[in-house]
N, C-alpha and C positions, 0 to 999 in steps of 0.2 A: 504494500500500500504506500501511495509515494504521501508527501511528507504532510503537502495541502490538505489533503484527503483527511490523513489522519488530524491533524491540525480542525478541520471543519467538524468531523465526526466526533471528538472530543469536546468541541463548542459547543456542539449541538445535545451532546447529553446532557454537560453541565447547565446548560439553559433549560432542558427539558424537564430536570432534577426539580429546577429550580420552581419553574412552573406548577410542575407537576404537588410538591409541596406547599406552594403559595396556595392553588386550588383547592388542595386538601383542606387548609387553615380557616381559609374564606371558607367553604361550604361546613363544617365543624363551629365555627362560631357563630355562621347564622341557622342554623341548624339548633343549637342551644341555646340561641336569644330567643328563637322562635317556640322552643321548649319552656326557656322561664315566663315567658310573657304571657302564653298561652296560660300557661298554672297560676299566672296572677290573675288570670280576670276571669279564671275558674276561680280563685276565691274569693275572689271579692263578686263573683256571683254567689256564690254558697252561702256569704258572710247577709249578703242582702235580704237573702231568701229567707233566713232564719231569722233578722232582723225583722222582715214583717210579719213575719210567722209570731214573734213571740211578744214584739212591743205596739203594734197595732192591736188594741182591742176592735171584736168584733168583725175581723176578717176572717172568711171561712176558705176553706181551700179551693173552692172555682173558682174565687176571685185571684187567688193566688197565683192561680194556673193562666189563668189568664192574661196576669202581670209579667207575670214570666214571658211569656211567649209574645206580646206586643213591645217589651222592651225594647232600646234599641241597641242593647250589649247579648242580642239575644243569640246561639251559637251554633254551630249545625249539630244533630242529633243530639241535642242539648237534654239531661236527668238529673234532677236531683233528686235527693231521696234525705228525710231527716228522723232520726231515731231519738225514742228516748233510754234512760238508763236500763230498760227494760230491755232493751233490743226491740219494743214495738216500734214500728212502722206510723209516724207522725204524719210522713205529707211524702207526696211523691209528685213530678211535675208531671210524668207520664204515665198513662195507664196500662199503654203497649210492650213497652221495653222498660225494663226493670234493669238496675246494675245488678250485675251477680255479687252477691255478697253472702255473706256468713258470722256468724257470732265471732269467730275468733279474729276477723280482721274489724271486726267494731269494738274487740278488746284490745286489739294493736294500735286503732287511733287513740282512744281513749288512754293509753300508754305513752304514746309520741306527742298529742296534743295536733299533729299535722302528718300529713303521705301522700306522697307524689305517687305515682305508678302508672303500668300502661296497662288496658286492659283492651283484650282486641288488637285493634288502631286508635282506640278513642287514650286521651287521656283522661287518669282519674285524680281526683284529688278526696283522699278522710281531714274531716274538720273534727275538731271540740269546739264548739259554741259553748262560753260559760257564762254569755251574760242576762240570762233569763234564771227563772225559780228554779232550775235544775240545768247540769249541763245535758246539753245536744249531740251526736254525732249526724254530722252531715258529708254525703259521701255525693260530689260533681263530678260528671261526665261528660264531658263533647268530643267532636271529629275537627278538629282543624283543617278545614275544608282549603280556606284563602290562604292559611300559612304553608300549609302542607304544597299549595298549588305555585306559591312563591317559590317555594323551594328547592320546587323541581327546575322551572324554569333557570332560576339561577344555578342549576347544578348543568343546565342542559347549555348555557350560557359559558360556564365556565371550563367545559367538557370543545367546546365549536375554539373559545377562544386558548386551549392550549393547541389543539390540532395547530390552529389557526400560526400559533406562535412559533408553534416546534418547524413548521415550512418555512414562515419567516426566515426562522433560525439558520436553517439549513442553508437559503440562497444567500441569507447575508453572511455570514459562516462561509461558503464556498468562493461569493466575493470576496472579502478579508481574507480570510488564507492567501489566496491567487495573489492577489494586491502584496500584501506583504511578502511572500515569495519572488515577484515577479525580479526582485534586484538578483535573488541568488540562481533564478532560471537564465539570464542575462548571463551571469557568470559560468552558469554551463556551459551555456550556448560559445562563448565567448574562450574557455577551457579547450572545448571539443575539437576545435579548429589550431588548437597547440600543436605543435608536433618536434619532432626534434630538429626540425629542418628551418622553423623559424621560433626559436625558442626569444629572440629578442623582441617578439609579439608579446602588450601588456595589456592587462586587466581593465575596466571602465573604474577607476576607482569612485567614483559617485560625489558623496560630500563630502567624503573623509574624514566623518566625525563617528558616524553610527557602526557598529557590530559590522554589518555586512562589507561596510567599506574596509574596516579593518581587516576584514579576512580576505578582500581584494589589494589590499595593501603588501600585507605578510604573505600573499600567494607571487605577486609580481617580485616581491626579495626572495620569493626561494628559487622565482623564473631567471632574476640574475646572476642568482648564484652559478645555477646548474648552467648556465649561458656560458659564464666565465670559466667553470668547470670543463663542456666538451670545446672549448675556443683552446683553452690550455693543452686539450689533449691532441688537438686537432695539429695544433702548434706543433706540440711534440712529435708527434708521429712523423709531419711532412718534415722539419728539420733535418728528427734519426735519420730518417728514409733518405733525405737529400744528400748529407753530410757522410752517409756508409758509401752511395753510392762509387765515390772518386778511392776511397783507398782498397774495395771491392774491387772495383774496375782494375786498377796496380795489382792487387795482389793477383787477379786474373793474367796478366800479362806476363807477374812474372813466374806462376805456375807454367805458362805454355813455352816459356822463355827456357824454364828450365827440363818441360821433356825432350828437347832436342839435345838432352844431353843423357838420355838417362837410356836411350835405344836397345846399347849392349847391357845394361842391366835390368834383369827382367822384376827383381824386387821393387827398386826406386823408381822403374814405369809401372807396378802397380800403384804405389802408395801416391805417383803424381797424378795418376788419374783417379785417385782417391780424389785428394786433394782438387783438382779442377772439377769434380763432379759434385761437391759441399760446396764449392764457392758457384756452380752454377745454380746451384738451390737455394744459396744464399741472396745473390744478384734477382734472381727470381721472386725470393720473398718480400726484398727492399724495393723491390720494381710496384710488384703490386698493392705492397701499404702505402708507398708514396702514389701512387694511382686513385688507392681508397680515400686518403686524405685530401688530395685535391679535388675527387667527383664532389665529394662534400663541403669542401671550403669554396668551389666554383658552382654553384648547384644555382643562385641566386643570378648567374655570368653566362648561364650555358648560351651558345653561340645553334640557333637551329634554323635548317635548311630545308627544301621540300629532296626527299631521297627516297628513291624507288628500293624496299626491300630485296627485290632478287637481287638487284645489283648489290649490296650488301653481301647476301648469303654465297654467290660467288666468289666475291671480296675475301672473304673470311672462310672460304673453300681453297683457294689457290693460294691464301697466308699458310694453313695449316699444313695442307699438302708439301710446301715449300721445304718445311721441319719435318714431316713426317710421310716421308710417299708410301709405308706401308697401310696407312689408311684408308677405307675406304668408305667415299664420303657422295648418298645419292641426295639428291633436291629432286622435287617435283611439288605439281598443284594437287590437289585433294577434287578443285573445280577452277576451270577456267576463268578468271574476272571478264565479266561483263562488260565493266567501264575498267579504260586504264589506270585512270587516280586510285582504284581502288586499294591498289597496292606500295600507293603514295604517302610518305609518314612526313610531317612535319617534324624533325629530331636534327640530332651529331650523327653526322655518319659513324665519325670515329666510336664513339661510345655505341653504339648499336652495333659497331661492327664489331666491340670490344665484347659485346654479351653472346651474340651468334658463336665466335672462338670460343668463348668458354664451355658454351653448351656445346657443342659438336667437339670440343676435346674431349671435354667426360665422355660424352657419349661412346668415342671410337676407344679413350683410354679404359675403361671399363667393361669392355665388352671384348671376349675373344678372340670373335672376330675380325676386331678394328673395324667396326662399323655404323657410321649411322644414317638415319633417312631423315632427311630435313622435307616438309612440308609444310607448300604455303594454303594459306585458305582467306576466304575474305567474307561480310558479309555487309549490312545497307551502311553499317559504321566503323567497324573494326575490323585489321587484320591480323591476321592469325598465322605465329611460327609455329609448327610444333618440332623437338627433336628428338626422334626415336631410336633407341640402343635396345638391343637384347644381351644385357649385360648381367650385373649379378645382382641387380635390383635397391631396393634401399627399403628398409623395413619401416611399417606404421609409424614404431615409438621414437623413427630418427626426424621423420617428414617435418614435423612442427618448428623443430631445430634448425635445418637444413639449411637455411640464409644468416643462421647468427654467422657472425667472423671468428675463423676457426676451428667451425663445428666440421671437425668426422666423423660417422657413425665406424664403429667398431669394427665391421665386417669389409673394411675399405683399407684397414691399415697396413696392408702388401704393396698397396699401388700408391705411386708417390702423390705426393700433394699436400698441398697446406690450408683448407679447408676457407679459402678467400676469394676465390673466383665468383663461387656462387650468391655469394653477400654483396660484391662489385655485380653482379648482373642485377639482384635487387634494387640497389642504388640508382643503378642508370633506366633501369625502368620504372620509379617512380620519380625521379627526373620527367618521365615524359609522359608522367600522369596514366601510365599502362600497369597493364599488371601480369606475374608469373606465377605460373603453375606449375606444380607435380603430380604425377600418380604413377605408383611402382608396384612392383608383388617384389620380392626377394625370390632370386633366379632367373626371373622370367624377363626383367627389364623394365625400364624406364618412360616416360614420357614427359617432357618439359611443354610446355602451350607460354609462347609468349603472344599477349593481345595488347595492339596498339591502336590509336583511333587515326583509321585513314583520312586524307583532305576531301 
């Protein structure tokens, strides 16, 4: 769940919490007010009834009943009922419905003096009346019709407006997330396009004041750091590489200088062809890091031209052959191009012609038969090298590896090489915004696919 998301999802419980409790409170307090209020004007009915019951001389109880019912505090399913010490039945407002009642709850008023209770739906209330010749129990009963009917409403009220609030919640919740994310999405956006090739590319650092800037701040010092870090090693490498060059070269000279004297000794012409065949490996490994160091130090300089691929893959056919005639090296189409450009690259000859050599060396150097098949292919945007060996293959767990510098898989280490060719052909193909491919079995051989985008 990305960060927004949870960010909104979090707001929105916490708001929902909140609601959801608020509503609780409000419907519980008017809920109880509705309860005390009701039970007060139940007694102060009760206290009424009894009042004319007992200090009006000469009221009989139709008129009483009467009184009751034209009041204007009069209640729905409105009873009362008044006893005396007897538990006899003194007056009752109704003839039809009677409260349920029993001696022992007219011994529990007469005990408390007061009782709330609920009988049914109705509320009830036991009275003591003691201000007549004897006390009273008086036992009030109604339906809270209008309160009960408030009640709902505002339950149903407060029920619409959580819905109501928790959606709210959620779009403005989803806008504020976004919104205050949007500086660190920026910052992705603005990351993702990093690469090690323009590491001197900086961060928006915004106001400079807030978190997010700060972490756009401390992110561009770590981008100069690491800038100054591969600048330094870049340094180094082209320097080494430059500066072995010249006493490599001497010492090449005067290895050759010296088997012209070693003919009749057959020990001191082995160990000189020792010796010239480390320092060819050597001059070959100084050749190609300082190669590696300048694609990359030049990478921002490349110089590009429109160059036809076959002429290339020729190029780089009659280089290899030149060194190595036991090779055996076929080119062909896969399909004929349609349109000429098709096989038109905007690039460096040299450096394209620099990754073609490398693949068709492995290829034929790996393979028993010194052989490889170069195949062109084209299609509405890209064209396509591919270089096929039937060699001794390159296993799954090397493939991932396969372009770092100086990676060789294990099963390669009879045949000479120094594991940089292949990390120089990566270079020079994202140089030119293309991309390279493998797919091997172990034993069975090889397949390299370089895709470039034609003019």
């Amino acid at each position: 769940m990305k960060i927004k998301d949870r960010i909104a999802l979090q707001f929105t419980l916490m708001v929902a919490v909140i609601l959801f409790l608020f509503s609780i409170a409000i419907y519980s307090l008017s809920a109880r007010y509705r309860q005390e209020e009701f039970y007060d004007r139940l007694k102060s009915k009760a206290q009424t009834t009894c009042r004319l019951l007992v200090k009006v001389k000469g009221i009989d109880k139709d008129l009483l009943r009467t009184i009751d019912k034209n009041t204007l505090s009069e209640m729905f399913d409105e009873k009362v009922l008044i006893f005396n010490m007897k538990d006899e039945l003194l007056y009752s407002s109704v003839d039809d419905k009677l409260i349920t009642y029993h001696s022992k709850l007219l011994k529990e008023v007469r005990a408390n003096k007061e009782m709330e209770f609920l009988q049914d739906d109705s509320e009830t209330i036991g009275l003591l009346y003691e201000e007549g010749d004897e006390p009273l129990v008086v036992l009030a009963s109604a339906f809270d019709k209008f309160g009960r009917s408030k009640l709902d409403n505002l339950l149903q009220i407060l029920a619409w407006g959580l819905v109501g609030g928790i959606g709210l919640t959620v779009a403005l919740g989803i806008y504020f997330a976004s919104n205050s994310l949007k500086p660190i999405s920026l910052i992705n956006q603005q990351v993702s396009q990093i690469t090690a090739h323009n590491l001197a590319q900086k961060l928006d650092e915004g106001n400079r004041k807030d978190e997010i800037a700060q972490l756009a701040i401390n992110f561009n010092t770590v981008l100069d750091r690491l800038n100054k870090a591969f600048e330094q090693q870049k340094s180094f490498v082209s320097h080494a590489s430059h500066e072995l060059r010249t006493p490599l070269a001497a010492l090449k000279s005067e290895i050759q200088l010296g088997q012209r004297f070693t003919k009749n000794n057959p020990e001191l012409e082995e160990v000189f062809e020792n010796l010239f065949s480390d320092t060819e490996r050597l001059i070959s490994i100084t050749n190609n890091l300082l190669f590696l160091a300048r694609s990359i130090e030049n990478m921002g300089n490349m110089k590009s031209t429109s160059v036809r691929i076959e002429d290339i893959t020729f190029l780089a056919k009659e280089e290899i052959l030149s060194s190595f005639p036991n090779y055996n090296i076929l080119i062909d189409y896969i399909s004929i191009p349609e349109n000429e450009n098709d096989t038109v690259i905007d690039g460096n000859e040299e450096l394209l012609k620099r990754v073609l050599l490398n693949l068709i060396d492995n290829a034929c150097k790996y393979s028993s038969n010194n052989t490889a098949r170069v195949l062109i292919d084209t299609n509405e945007t890209d064209c396509f090298v591919k270089v096929i060996d039937e060699g001794i293959g390159i296993s799954q767990e090397d493939i991932p590896y396969l372009f770092d510098p100086f990676y060789r898989s294990s099963h390669t280490s009879e045949v000479p090489g120094f594991g940089i060719g292949l990390s120089i052909c990566q270079r020079i193909i994202d140089l030119h915004h293309g991309t390279i491919t493998v797919t091997s079995e172990l034993g069975k051989g090889s397949e390299f696919q370089v895709s470039l985008k034609h003019i």
